[in-house]
ROPA-994076 format. One record per atom (N, C-alpha, C, O): x, y, z; residue in one letter; atom name; residue number from 1; chain. Coordinates in nm, 3 decimals, always signed. Layout:
BEGIN
east X; north Y; up Z; residuo a; atomo CA; num NUM; cadena A
...
END
This chain:
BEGIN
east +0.085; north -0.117; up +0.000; residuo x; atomo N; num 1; cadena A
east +0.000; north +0.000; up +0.000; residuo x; atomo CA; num 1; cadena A
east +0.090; north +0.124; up +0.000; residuo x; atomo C; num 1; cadena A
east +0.198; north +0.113; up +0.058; residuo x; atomo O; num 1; cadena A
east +0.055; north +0.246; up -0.062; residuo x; atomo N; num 2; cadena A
east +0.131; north +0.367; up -0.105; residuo x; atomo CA; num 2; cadena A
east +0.064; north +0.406; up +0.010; residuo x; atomo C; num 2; cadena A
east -0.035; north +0.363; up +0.069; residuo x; atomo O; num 2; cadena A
east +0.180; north +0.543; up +0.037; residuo x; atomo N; num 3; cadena A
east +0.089; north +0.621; up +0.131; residuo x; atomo CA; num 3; cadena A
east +0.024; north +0.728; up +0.140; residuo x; atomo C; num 3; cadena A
east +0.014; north +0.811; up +0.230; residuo x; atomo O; num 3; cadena A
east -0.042; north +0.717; up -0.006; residuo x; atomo N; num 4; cadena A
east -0.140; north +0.778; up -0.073; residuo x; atomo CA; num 4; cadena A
east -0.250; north +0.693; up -0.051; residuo x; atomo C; num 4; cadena A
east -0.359; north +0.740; up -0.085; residuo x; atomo O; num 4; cadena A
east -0.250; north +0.608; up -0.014; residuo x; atomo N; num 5; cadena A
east -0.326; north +0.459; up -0.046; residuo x; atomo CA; num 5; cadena A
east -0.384; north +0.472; up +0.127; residuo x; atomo C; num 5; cadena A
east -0.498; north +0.490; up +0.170; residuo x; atomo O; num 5; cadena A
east -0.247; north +0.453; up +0.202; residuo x; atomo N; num 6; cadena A
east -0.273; north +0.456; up +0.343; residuo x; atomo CA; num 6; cadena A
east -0.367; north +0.581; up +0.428; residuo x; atomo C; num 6; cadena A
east -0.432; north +0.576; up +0.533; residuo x; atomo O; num 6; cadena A
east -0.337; north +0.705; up +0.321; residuo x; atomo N; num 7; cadena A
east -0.383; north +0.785; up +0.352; residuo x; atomo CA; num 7; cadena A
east -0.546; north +0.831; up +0.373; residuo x; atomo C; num 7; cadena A
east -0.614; north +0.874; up +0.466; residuo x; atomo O; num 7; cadena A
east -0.567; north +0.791; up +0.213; residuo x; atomo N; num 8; cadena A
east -0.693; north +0.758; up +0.180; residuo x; atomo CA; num 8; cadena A
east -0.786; north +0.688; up +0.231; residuo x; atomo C; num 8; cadena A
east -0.905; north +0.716; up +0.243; residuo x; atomo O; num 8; cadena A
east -0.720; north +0.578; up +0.269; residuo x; atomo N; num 9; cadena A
east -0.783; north +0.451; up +0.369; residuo x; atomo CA; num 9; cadena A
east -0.850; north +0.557; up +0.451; residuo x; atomo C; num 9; cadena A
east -0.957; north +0.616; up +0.432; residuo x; atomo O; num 9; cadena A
east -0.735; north +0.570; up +0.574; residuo x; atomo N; num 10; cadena A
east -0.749; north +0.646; up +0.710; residuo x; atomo CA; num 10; cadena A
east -0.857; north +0.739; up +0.674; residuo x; atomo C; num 10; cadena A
east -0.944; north +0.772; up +0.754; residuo x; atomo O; num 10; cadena A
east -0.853; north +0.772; up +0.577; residuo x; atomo N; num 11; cadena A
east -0.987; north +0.951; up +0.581; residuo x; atomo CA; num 11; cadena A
east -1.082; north +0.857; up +0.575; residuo x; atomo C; num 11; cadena A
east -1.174; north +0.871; up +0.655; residuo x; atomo O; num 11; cadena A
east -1.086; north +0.750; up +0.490; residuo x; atomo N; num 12; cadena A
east -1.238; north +0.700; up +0.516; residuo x; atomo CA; num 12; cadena A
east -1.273; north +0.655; up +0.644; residuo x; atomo C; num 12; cadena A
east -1.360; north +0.704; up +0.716; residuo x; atomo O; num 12; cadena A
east -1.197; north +0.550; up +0.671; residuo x; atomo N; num 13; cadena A
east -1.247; north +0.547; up +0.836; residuo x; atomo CA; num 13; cadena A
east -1.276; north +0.643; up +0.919; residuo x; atomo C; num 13; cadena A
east -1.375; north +0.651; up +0.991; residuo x; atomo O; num 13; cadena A
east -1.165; north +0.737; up +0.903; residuo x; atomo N; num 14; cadena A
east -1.230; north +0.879; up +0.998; residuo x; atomo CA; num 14; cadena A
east -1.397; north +0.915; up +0.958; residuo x; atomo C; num 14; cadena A
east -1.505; north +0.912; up +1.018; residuo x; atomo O; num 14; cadena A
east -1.361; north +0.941; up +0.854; residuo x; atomo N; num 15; cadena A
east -1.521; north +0.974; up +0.779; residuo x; atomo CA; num 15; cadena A
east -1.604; north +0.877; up +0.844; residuo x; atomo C; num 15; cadena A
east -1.673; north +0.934; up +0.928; residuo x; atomo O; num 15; cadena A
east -1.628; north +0.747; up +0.839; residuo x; atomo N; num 16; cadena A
east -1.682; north +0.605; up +0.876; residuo x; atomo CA; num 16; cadena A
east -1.716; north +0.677; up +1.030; residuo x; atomo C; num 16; cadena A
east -1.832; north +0.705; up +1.059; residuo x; atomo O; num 16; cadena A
east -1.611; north +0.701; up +1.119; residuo x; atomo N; num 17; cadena A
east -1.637; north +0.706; up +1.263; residuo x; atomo CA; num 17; cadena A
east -1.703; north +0.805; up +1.279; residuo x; atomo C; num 17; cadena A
east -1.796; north +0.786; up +1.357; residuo x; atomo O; num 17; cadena A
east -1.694; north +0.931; up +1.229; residuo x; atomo N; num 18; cadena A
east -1.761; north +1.075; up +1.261; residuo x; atomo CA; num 18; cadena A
east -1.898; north +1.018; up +1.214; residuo x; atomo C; num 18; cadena A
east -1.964; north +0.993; up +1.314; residuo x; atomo O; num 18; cadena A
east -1.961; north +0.990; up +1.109; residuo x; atomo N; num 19; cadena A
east -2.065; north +0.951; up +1.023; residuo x; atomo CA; num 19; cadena A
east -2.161; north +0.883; up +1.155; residuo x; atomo C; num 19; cadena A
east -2.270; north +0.924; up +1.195; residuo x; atomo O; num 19; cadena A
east -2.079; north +0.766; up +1.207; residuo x; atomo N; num 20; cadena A
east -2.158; north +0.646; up +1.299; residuo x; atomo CA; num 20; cadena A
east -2.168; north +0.749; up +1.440; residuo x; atomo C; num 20; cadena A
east -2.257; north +0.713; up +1.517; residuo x; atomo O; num 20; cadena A
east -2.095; north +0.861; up +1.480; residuo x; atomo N; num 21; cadena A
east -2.107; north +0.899; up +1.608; residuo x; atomo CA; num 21; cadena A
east -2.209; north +0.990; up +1.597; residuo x; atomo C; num 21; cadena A
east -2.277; north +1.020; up +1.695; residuo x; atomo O; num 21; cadena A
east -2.230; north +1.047; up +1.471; residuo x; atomo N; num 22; cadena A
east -2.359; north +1.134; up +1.455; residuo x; atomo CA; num 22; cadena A
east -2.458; north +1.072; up +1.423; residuo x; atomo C; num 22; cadena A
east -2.567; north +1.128; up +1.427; residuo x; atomo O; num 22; cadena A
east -2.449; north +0.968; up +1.390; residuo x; atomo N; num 23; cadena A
east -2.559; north +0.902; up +1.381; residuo x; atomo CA; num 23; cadena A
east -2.642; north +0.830; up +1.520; residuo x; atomo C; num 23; cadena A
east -2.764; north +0.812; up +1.525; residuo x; atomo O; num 23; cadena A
east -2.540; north +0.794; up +1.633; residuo x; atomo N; num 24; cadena A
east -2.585; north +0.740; up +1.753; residuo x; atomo CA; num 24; cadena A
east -2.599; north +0.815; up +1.853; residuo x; atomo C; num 24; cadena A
east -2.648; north +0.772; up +1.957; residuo x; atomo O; num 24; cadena A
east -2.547; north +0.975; up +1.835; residuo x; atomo N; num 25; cadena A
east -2.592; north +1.121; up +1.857; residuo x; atomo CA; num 25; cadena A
east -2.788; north +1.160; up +1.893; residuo x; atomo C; num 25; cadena A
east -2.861; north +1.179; up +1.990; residuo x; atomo O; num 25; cadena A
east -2.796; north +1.154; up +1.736; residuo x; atomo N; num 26; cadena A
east -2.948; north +1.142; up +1.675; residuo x; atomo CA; num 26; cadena A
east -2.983; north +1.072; up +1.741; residuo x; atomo C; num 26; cadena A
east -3.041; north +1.121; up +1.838; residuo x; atomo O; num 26; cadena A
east -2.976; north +0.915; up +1.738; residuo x; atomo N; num 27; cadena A
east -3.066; north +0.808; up +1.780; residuo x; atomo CA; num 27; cadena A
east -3.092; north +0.847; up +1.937; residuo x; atomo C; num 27; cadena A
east -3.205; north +0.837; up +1.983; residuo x; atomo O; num 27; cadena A
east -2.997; north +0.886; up +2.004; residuo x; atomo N; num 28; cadena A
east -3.011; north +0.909; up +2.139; residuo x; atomo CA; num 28; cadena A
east -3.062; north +1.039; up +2.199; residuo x; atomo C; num 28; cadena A
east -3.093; north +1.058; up +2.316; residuo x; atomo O; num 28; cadena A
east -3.065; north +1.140; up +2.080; residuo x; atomo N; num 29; cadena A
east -3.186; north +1.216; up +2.130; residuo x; atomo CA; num 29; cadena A
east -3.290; north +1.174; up +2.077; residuo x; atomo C; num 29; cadena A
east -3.387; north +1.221; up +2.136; residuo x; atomo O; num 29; cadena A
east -3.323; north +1.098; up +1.979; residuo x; atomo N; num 30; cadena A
east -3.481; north +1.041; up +1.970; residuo x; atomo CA; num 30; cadena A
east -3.513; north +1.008; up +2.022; residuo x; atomo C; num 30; cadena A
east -3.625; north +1.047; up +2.057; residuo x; atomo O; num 30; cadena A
east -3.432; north +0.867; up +2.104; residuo x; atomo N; num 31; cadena A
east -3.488; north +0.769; up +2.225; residuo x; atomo CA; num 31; cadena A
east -3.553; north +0.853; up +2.360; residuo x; atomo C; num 31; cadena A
east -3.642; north +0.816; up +2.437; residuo x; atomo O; num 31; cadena A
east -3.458; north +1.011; up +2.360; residuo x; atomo N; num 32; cadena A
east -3.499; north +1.066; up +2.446; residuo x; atomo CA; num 32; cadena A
east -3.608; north +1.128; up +2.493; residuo x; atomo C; num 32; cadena A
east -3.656; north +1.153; up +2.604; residuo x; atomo O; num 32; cadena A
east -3.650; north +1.156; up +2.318; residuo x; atomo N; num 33; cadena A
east -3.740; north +1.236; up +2.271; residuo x; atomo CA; num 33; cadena A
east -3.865; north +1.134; up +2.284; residuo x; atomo C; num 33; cadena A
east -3.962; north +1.187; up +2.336; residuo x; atomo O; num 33; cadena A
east -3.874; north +1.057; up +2.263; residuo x; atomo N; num 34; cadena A
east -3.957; north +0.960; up +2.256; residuo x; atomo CA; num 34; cadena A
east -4.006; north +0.902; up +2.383; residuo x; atomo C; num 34; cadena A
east -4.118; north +0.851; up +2.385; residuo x; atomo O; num 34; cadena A
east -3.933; north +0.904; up +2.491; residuo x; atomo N; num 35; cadena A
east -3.973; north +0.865; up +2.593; residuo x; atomo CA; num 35; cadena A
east -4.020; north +0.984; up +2.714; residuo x; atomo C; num 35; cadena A
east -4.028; north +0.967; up +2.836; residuo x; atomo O; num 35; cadena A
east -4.044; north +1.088; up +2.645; residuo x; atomo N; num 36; cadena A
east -4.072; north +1.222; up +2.703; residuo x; atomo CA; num 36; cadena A
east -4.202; north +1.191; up +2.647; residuo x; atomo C; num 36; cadena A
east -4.288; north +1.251; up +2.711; residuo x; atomo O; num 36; cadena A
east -4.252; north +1.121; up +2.551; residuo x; atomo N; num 37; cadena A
east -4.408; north +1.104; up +2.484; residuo x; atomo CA; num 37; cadena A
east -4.481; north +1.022; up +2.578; residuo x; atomo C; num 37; cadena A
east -4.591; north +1.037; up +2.630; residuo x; atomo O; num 37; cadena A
east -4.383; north +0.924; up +2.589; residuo x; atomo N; num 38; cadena A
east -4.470; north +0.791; up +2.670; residuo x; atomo CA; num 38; cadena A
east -4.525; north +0.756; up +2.788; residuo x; atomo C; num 38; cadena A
east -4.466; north +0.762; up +2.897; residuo x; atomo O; num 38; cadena A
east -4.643; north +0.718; up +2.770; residuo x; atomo N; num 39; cadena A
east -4.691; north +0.709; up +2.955; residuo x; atomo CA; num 39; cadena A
east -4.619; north +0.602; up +3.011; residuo x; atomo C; num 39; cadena A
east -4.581; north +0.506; up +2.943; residuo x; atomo O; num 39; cadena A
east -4.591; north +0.617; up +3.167; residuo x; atomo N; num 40; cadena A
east -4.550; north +0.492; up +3.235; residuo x; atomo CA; num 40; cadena A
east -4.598; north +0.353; up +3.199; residuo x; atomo C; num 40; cadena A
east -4.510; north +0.267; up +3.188; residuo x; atomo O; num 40; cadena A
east -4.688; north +0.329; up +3.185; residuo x; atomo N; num 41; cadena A
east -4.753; north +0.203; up +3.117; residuo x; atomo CA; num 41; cadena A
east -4.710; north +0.153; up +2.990; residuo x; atomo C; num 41; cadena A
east -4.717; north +0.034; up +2.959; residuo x; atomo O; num 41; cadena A
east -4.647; north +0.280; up +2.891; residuo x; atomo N; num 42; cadena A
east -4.614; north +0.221; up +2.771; residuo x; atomo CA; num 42; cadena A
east -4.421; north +0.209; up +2.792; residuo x; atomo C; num 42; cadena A
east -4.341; north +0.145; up +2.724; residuo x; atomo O; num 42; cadena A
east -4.403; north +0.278; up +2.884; residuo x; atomo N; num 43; cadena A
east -4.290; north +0.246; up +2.915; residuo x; atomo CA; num 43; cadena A
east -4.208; north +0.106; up +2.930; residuo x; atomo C; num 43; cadena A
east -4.104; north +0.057; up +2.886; residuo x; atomo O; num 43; cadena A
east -4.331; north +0.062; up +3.030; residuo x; atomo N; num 44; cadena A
east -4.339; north -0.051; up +3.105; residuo x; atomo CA; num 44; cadena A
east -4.341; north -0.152; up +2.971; residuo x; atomo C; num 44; cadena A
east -4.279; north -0.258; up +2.967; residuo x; atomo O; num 44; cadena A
east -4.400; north -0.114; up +2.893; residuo x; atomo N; num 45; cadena A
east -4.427; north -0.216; up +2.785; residuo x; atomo CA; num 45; cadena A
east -4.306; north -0.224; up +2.701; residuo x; atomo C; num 45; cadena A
east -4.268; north -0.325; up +2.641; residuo x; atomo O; num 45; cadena A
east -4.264; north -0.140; up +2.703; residuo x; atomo N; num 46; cadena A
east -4.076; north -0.109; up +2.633; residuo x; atomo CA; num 46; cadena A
east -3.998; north -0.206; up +2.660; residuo x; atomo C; num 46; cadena A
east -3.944; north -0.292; up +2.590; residuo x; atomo O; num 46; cadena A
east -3.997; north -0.182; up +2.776; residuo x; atomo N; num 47; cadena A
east -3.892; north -0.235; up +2.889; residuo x; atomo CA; num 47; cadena A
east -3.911; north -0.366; up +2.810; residuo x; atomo C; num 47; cadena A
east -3.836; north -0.405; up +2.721; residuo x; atomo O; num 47; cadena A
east -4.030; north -0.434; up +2.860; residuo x; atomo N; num 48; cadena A
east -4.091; north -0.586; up +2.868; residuo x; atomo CA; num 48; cadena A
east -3.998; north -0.590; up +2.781; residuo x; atomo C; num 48; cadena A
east -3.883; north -0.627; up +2.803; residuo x; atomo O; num 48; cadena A
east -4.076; north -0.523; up +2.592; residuo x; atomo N; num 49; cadena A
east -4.004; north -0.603; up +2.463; residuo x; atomo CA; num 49; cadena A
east -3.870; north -0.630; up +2.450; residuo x; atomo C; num 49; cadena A
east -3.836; north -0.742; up +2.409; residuo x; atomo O; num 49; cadena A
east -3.776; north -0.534; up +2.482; residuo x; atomo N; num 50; cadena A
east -3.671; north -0.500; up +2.533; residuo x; atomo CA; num 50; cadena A
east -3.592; north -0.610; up +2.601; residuo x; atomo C; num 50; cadena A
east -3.483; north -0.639; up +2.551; residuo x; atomo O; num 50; cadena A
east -3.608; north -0.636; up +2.643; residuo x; atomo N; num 51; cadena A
east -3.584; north -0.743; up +2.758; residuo x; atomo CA; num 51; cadena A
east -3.626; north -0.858; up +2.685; residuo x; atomo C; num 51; cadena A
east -3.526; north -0.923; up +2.655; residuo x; atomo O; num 51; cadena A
east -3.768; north -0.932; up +2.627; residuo x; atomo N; num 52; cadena A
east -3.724; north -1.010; up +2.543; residuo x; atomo CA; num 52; cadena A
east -3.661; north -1.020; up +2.444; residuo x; atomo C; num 52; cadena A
east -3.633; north -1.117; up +2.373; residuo x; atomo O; num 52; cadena A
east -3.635; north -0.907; up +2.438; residuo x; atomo N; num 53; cadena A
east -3.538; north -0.913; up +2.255; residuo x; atomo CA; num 53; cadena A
east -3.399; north -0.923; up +2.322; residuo x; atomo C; num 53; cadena A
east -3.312; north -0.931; up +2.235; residuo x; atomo O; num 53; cadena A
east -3.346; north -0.925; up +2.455; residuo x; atomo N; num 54; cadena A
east -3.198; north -0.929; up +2.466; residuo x; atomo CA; num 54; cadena A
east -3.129; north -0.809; up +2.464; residuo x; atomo C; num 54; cadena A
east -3.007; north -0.802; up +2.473; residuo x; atomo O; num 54; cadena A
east -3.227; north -0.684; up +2.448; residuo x; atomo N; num 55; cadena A
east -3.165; north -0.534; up +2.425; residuo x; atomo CA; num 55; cadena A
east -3.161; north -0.483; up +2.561; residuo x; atomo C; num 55; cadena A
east -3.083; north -0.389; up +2.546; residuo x; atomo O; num 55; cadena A
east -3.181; north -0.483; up +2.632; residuo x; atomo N; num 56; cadena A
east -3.237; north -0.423; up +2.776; residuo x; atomo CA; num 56; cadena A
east -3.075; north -0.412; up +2.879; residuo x; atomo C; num 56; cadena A
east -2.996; north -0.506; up +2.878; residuo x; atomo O; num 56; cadena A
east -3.057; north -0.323; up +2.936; residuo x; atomo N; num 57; cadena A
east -2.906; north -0.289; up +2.995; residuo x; atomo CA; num 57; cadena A
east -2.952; north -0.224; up +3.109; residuo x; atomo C; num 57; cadena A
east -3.036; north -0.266; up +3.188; residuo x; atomo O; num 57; cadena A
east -2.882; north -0.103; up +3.112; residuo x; atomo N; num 58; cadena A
east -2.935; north -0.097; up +3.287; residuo x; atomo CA; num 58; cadena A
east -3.043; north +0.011; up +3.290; residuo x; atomo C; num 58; cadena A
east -3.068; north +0.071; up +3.394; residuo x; atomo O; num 58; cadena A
east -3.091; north +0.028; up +3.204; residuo x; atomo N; num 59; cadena A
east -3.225; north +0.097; up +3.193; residuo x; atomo CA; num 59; cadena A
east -3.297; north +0.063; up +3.068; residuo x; atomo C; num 59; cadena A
east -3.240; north -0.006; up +2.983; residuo x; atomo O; num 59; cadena A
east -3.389; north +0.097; up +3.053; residuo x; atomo N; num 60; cadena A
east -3.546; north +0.056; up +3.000; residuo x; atomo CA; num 60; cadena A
east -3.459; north +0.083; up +2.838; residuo x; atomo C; num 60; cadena A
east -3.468; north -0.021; up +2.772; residuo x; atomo O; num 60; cadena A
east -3.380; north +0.196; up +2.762; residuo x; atomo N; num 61; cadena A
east -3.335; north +0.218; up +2.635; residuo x; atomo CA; num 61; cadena A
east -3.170; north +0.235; up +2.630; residuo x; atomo C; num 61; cadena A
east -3.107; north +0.291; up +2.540; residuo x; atomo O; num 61; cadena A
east -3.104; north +0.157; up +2.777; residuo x; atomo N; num 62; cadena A
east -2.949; north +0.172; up +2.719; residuo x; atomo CA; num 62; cadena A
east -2.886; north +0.304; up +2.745; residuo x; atomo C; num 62; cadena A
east -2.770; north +0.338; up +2.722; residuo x; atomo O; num 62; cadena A
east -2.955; north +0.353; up +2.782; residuo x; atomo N; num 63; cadena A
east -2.910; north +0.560; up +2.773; residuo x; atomo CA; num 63; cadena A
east -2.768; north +0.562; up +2.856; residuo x; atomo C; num 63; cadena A
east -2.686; north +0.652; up +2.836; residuo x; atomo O; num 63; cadena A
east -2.736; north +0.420; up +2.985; residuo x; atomo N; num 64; cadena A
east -2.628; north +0.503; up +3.012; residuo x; atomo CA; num 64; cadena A
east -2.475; north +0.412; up +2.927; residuo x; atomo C; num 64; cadena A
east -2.356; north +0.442; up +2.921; residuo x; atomo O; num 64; cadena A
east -2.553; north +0.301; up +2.875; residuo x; atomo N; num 65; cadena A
east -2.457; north +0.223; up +2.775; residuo x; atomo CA; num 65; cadena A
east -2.400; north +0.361; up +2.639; residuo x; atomo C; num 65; cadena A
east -2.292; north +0.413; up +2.610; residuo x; atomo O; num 65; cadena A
east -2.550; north +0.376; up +2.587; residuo x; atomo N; num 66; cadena A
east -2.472; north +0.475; up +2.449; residuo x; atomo CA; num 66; cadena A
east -2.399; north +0.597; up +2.517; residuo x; atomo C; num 66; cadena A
east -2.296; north +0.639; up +2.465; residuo x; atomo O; num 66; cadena A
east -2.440; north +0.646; up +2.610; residuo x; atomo N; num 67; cadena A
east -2.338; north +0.784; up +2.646; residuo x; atomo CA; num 67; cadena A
east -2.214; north +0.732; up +2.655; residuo x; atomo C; num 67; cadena A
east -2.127; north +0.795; up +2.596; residuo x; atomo O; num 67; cadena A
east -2.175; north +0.616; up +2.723; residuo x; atomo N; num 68; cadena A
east -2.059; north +0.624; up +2.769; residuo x; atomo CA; num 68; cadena A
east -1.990; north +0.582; up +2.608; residuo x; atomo C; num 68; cadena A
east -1.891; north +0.650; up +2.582; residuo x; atomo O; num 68; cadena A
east -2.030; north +0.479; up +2.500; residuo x; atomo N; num 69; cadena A
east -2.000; north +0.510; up +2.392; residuo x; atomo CA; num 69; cadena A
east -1.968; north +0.598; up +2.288; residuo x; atomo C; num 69; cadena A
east -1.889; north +0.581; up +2.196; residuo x; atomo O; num 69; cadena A
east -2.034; north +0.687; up +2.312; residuo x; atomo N; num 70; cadena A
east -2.060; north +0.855; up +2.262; residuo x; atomo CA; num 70; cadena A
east -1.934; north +0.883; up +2.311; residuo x; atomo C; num 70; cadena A
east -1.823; north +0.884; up +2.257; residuo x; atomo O; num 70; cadena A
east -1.977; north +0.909; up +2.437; residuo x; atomo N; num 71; cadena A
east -1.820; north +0.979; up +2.510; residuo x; atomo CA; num 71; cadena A
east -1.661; north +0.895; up +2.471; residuo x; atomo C; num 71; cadena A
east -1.559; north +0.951; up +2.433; residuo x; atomo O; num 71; cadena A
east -1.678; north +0.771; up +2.490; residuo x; atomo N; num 72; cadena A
east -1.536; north +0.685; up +2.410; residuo x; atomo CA; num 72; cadena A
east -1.489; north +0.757; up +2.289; residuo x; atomo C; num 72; cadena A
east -1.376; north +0.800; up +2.262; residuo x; atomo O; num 72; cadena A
east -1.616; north +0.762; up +2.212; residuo x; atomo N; num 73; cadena A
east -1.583; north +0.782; up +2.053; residuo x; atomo CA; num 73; cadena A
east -1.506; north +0.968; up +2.008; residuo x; atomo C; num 73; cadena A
east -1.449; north +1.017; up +1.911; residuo x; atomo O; num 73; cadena A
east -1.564; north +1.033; up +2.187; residuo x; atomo N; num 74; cadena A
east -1.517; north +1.190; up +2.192; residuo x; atomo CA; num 74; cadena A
east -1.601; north +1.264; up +2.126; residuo x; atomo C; num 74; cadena A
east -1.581; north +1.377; up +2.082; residuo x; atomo O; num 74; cadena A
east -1.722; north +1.183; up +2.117; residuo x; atomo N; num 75; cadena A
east -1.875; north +1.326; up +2.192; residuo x; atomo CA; num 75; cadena A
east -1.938; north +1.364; up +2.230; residuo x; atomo C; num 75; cadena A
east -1.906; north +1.353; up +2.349; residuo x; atomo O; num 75; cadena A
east -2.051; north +1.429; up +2.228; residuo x; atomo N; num 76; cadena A
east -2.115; north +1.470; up +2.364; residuo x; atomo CA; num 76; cadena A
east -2.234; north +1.385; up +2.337; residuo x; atomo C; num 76; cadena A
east -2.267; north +1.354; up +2.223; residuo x; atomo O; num 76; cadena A
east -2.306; north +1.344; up +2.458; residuo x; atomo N; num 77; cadena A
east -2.447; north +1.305; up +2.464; residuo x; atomo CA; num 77; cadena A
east -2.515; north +1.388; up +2.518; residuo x; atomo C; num 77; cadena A
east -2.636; north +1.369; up +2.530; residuo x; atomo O; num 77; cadena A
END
């Protein structure tokens, strides 16, 4: 590989990582946004699916799993 080649690589990945951290940015103010809609009851019903699907962490949508991801990746939640 040239390191024109190497170079190129690297910008895409950079590109790749900025791309995915704004993207899990978004998702995590939706989730936020979304659960500012919901009554306790439908909450409750979250959780449940959640939990059977194997998604469920230490709260009902993960919120303190993706921050600390966010923050790894060096941005803000």
């Amino acid at each position: 590989m040239t390191p024109a080649q190497a170079a190129t690589r690297q910008a895409v990945l950079d590109n790749s990582r900025a791309e995915m951290l704004r993207e899990l940015q978004a998702a995590h103010r939706i989730i936020r946004n979304m659960l500012g809609l919901l009554s306790v009851n439908q909450k409750a019903v979250l959780a449940a699916r959640n939990a059977r699907d194997g998604v469920d962490g230490e709260g009902t949508t993960r919120a303190n799993e993706r921050e600390a991801v966010i923050k790894r990746a060096g941005g803000a939640a």
